[in-house]
MARMAR-856743 format. One line per 5 residues: their letters; for each residue x, y, z of N, C-alpha, C, O. Coordinates in steps of 0.02 Angstrom, whole numbers, plus 50000, padded with zeros to 5 digits. Example, Ala and Ser with C-alpha at 12.3 -4.5 7.8 and 13.67 -1.06 7.14 Angstrom:
<atoms>
as) 50660:49716:50390:50615:49775:50390:50660:49835:50390:50712:49834:50423  50642:49888:50354:50684:49947:50357:50645:50002:50394:50670:50057:50402
</atoms>
This chain:
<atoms>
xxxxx) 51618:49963:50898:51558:50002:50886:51501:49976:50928:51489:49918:50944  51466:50034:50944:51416:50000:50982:51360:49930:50947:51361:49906:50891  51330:49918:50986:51264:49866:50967:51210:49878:50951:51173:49894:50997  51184:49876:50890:51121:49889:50864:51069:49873:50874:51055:49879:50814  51016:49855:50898:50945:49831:50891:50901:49862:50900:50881:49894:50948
xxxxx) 50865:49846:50804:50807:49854:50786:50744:49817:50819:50733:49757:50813  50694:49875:50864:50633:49831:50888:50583:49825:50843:50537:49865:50850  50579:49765:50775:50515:49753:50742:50478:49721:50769:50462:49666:50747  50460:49738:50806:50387:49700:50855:50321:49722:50798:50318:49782:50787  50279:49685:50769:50236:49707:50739:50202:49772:50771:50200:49818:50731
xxxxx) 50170:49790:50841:50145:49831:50877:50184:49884:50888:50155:49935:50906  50266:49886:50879:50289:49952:50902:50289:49963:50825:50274:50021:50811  50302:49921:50771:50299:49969:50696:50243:49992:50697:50238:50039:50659  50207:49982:50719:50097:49998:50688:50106:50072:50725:50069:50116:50704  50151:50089:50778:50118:50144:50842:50182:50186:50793:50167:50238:50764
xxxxx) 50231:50167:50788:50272:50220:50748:50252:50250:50693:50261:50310:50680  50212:50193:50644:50174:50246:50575:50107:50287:50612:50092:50342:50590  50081:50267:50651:50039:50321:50671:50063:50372:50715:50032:50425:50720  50120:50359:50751:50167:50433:50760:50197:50467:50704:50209:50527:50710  50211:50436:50646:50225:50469:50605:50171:50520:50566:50187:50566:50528
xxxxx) 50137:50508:50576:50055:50546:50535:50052:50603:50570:50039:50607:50630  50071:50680:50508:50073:50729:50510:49997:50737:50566:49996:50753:50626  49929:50717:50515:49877:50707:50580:49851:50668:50637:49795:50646:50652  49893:50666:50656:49902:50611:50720:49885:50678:50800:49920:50726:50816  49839:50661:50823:49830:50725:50877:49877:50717:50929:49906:50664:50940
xxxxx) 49887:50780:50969:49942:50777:51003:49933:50722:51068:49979:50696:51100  49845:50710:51076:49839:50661:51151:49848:50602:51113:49862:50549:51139  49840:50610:51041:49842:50515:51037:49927:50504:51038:49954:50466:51078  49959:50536:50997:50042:50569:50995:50074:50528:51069:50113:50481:51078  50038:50567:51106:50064:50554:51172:50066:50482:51207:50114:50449:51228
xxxxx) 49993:50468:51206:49982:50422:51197:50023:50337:51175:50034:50285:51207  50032:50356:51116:50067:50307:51052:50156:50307:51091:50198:50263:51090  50157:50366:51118:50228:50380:51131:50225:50330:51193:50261:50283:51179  50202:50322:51246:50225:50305:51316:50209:50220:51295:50249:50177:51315  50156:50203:51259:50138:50132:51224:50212:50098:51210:50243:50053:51238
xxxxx) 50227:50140:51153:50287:50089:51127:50343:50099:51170:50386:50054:51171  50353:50163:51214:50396:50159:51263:50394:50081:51318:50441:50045:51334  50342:50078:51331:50328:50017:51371:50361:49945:51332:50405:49909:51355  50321:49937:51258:50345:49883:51225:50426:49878:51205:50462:49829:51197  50439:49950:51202:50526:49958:51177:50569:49927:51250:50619:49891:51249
xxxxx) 50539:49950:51302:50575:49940:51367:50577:49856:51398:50618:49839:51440  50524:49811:51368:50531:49751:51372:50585:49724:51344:50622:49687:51376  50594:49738:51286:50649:49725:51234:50722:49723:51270:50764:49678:51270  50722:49812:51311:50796:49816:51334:50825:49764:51390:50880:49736:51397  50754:49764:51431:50769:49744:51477:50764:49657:51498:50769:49635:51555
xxxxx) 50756:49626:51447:50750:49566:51434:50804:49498:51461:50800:49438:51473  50860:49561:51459:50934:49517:51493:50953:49539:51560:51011:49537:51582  50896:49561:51597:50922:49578:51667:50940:49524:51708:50906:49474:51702  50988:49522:51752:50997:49476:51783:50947:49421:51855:50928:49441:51910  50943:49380:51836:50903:49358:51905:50910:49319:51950:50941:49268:51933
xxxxx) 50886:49321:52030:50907:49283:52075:50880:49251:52098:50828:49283:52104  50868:49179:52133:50827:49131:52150:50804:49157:52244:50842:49170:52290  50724:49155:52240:50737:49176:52317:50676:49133:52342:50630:49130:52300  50669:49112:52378:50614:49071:52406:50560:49095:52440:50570:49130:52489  50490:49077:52416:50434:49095:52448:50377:49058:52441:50363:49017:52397
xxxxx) 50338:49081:52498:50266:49038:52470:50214:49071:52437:50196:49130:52441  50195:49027:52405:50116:49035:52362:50060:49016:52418:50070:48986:52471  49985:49047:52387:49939:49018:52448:49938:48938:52442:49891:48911:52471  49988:48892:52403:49980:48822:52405:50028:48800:52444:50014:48769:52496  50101:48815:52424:50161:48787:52435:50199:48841:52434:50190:48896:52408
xxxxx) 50266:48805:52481:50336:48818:52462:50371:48834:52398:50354:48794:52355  50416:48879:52377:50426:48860:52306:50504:48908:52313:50531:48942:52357  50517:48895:52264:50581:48948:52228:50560:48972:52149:50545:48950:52093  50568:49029:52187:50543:49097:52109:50605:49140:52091:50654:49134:52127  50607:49164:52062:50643:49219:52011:50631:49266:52014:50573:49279:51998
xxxxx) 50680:49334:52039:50659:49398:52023:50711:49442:52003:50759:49414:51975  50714:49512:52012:50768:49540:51960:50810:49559:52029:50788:49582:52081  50881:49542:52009:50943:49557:52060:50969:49610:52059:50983:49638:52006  50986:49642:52134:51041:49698:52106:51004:49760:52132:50958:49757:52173  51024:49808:52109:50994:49877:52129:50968:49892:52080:50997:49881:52027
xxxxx) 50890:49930:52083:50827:49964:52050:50873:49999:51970:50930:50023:51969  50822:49991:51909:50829:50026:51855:50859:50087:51877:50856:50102:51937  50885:50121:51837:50875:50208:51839:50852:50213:51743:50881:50187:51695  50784:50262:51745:50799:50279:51686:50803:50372:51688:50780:50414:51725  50845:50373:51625:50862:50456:51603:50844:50487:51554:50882:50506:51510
xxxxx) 50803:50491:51554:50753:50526:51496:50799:50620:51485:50816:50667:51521  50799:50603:51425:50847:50694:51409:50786:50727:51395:50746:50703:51355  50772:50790:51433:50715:50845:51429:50725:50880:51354:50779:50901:51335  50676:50882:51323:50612:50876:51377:50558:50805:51342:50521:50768:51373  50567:50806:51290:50538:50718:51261:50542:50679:51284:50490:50651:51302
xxxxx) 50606:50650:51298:50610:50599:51333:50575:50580:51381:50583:50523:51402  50527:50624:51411:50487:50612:51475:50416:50554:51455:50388:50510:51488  50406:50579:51394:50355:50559:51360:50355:50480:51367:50309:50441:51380  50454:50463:51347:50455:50382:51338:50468:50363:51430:50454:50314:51464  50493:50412:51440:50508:50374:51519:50442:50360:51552:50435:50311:51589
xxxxx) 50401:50396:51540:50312:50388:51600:50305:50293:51555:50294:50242:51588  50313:50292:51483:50295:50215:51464:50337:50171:51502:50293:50139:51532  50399:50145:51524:50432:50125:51553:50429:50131:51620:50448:50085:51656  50406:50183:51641:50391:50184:51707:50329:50135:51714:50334:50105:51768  50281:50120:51684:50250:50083:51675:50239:50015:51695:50198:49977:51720
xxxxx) 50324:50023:51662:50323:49922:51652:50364:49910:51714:50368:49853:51737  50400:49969:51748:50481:49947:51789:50458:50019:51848:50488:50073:51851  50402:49998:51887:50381:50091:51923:50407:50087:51972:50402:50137:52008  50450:50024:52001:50500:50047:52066:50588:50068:52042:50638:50061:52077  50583:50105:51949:50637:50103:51948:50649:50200:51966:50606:50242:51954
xxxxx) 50717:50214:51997:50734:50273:51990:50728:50333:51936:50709:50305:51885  50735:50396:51925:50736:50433:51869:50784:50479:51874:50781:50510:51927  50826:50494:51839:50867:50545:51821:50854:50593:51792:50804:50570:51763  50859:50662:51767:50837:50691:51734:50898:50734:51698:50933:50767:51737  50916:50738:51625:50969:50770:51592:50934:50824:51562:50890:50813:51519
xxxxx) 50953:50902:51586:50904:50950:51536:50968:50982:51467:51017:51019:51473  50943:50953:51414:50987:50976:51372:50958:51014:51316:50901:50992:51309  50970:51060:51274:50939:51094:51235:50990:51084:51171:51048:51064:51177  50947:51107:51084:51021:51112:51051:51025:51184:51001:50988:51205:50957  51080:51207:51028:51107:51256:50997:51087:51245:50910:51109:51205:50868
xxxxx) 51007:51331:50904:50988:51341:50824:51042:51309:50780:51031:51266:50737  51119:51343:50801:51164:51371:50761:51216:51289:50748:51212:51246:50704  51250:51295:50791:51308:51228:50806:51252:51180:50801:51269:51148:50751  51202:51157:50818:51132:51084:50837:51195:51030:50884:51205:50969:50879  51229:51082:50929:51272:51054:50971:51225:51047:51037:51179:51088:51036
xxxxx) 51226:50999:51101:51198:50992:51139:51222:51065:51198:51274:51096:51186  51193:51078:51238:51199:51135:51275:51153:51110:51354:51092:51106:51356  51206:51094:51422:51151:51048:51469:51144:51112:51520:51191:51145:51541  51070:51123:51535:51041:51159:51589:51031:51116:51640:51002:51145:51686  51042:51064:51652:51001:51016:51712:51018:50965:51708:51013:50930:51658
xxxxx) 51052:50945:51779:51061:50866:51794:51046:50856:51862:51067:50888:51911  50991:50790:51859:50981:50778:51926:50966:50691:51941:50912:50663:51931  51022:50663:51964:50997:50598:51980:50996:50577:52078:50999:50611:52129  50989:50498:52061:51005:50468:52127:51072:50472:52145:51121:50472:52108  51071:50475:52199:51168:50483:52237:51196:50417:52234:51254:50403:52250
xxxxx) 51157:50379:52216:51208:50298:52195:51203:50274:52134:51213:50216:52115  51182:50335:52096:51173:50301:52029:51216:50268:51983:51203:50234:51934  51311:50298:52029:51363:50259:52000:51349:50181:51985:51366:50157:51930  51316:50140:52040:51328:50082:52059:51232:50057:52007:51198:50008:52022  51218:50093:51966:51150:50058:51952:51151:50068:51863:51177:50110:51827
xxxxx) 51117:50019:51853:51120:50020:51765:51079:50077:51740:51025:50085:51769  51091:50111:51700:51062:50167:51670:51030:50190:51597:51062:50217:51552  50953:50172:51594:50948:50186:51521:50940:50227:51536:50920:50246:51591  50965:50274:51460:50957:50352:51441:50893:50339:51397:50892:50289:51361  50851:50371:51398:50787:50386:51351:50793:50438:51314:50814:50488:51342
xxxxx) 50775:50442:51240:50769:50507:51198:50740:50485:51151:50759:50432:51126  50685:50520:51126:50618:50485:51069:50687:50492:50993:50698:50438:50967  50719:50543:50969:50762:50543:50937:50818:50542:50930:50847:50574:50973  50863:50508:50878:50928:50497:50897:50955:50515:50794:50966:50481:50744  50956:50589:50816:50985:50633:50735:51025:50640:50728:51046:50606:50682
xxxxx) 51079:50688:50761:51143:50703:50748:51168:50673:50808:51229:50670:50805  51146:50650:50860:51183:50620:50904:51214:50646:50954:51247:50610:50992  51207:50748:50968:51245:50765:51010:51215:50759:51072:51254:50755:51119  51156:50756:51083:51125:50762:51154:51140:50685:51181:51160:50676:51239  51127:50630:51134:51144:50570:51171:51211:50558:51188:51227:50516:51230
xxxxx) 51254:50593:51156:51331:50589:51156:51334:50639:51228:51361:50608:51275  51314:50704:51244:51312:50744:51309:51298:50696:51363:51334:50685:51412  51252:50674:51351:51203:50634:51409:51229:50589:51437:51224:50581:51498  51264:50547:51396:51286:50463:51426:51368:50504:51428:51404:50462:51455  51408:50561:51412:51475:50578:51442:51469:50610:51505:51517:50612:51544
xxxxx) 51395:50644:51523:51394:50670:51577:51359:50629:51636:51350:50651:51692  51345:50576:51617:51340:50516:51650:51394:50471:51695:51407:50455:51753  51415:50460:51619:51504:50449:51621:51541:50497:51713:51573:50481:51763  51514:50547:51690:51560:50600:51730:51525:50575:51788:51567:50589:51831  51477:50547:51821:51437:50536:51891:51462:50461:51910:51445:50438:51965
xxxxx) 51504:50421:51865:51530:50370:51881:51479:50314:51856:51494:50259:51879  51434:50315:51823:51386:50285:51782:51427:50217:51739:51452:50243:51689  51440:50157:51738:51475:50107:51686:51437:50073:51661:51465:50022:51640  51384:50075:51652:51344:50028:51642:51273:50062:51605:51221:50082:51631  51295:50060:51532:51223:50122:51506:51215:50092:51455:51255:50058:51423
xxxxx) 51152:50108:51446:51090:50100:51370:51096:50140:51350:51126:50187:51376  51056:50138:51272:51012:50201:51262:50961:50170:51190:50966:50138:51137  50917:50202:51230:50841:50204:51179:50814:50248:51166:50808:50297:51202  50779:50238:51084:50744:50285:51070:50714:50269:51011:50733:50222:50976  50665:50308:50998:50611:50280:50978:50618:50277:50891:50591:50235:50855
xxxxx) 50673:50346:50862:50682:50347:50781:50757:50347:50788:50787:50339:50841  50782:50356:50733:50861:50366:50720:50852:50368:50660:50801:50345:50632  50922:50408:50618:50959:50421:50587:51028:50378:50593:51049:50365:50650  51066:50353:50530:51104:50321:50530:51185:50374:50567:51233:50353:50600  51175:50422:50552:51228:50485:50571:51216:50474:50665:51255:50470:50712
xxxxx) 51181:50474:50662:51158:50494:50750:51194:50429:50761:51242:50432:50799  51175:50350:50726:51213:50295:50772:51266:50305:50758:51306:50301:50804  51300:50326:50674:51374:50318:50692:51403:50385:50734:51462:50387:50719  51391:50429:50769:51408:50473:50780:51430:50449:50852:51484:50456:50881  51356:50411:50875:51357:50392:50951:51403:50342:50986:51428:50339:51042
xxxxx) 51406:50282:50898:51433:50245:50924:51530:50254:50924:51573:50216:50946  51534:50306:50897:51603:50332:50885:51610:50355:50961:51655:50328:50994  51573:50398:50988:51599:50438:51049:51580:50362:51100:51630:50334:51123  51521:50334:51113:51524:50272:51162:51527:50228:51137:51469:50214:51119  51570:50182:51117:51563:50103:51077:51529:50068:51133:51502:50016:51113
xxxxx) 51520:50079:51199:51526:50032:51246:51447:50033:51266:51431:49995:51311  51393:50076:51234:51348:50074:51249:51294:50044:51198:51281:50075:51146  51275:50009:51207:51212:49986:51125:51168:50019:51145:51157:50052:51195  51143:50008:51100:51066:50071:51062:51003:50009:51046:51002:49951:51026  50961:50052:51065:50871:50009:51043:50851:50070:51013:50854:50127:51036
xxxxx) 50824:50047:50947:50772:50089:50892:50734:50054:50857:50748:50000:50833  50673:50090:50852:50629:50055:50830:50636:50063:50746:50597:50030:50712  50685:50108:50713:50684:50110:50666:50749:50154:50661:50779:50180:50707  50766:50158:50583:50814:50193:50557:50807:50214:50484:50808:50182:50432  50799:50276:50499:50803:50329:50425:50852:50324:50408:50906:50309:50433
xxxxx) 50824:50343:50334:50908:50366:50294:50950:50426:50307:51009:50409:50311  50941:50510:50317:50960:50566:50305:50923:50596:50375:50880:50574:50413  50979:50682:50368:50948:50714:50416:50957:50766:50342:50986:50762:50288  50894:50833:50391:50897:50878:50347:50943:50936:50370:50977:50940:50421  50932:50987:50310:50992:51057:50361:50976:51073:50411:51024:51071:50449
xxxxx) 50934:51087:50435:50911:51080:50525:50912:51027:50562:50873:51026:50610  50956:50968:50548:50965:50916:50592:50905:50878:50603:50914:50835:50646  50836:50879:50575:50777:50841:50594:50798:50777:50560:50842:50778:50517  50766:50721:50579:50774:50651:50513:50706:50652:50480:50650:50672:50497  50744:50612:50404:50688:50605:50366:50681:50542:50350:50731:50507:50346
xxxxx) 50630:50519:50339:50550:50543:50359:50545:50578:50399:50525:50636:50395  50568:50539:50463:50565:50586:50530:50483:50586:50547:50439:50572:50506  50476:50603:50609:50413:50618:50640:50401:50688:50659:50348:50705:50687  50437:50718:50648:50441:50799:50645:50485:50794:50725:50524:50749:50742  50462:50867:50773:50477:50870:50843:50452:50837:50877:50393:50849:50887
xxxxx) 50484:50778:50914:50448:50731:50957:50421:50770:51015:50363:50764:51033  50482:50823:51053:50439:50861:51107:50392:50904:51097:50350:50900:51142  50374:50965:51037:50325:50990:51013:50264:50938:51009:50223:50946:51053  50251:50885:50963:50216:50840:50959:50188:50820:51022:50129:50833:51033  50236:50778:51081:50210:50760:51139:50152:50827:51179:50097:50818:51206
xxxx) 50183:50882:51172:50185:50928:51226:50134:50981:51177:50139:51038:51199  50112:50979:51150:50049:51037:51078:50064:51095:51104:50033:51141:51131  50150:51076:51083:50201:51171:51069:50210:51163:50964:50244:51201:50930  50192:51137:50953:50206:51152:50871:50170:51194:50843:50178:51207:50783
</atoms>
């Protein structure tokens, strides 16, 4: 099964109950969203690998540390996810972007993809997927198989709420990928939202509600 981790950072719980607040305006919403995107993305990226390379300071000679390998890619699933990717872009702005457009079927709340567009080497580069929610699990389950399909081995995924259904769902279809959430509900409702839940993360971001 995949790998769990909960981000209780005091600062990303404080920005999640005020995303959670029915009156929470859509610029502060937005706002709050790309924030803890930034703080969530420290978290992931904490075990990147690093290489020793030598340079000078205006004093001295030295050997420093930096990150090895080829540039992030992150994949934010449309249309929310954009919200957390601009925070992360933030912290990591020479990393690549992918873009997964997936929608979910009223009826099935099965994923349905209009749009894929990444880098042409993205086989060879690590890949978080971004999605503010993780409910029933089909869009993150679409996303990281159609990833899969671009030759992608090497994937995350974050997001900002969950439902316990959405991880076991996800982690059934990818064991091989762990998950970052800043939290986990108990239930989804008959329309697949979670509860508590924050309602529509992309309505919310985007003042379509």
């Amino acid at each position: 099964m995949s790998t769990v981790t909960i981000v209780s950072h005091p600062l990303v719980q404080h920005k999640l109950t005020r995303m959670r607040d029915r009156t929470t305006s859509t610029k502060t919403f937005r706002a709050l969203m790309r924030e803890t995107a930034t703080l969530i993305c420290y978290e992931v990226t904490r075990d990147l690998p690093l290489d020793e390379v030598q340079i000078e300071t205006p004093v001295a000679p030295t050997t420093a540390r930096e990150i090895a390998g080829k540039k992030l890619v992150f994949a934010p699933i449309l249309r929310a996810g954009l919200g957390m990717a601009e925070g992360m872009l933030d912290l990591v702005p020479s990393a690549r972007v992918a873009h997964v457009g997936l929608y979910r079927d009223p009826e099935s709340l099965e994923a349905v993809e209009y749009y894929f567009k990444a880098p042409q080497d993205i086989a060879g580069r690590q890949v978080i997927v971004v999605d503010p929610m993780l409910a029933t699990g089909h869009s993150a389950i679409a996303a990281i198989s159609r990833l899969k399909a671009a030759g992608v081995t090497d994937l995350r995924f974050v997001c900002l709420l969950s439902a316990q259904t959405g991880i076991d769902n996800l982690s059934a279809a990818h064991p091989d990928v762990p998950i970052w959430t800043a939290a986990i509900d108990p239930e989804l409702n008959d329309h697949g939202y979670i509860v508590p839940g924050l309602g529509d993360a992309g309505d919310r971001t985007f003042g379509t509600r």
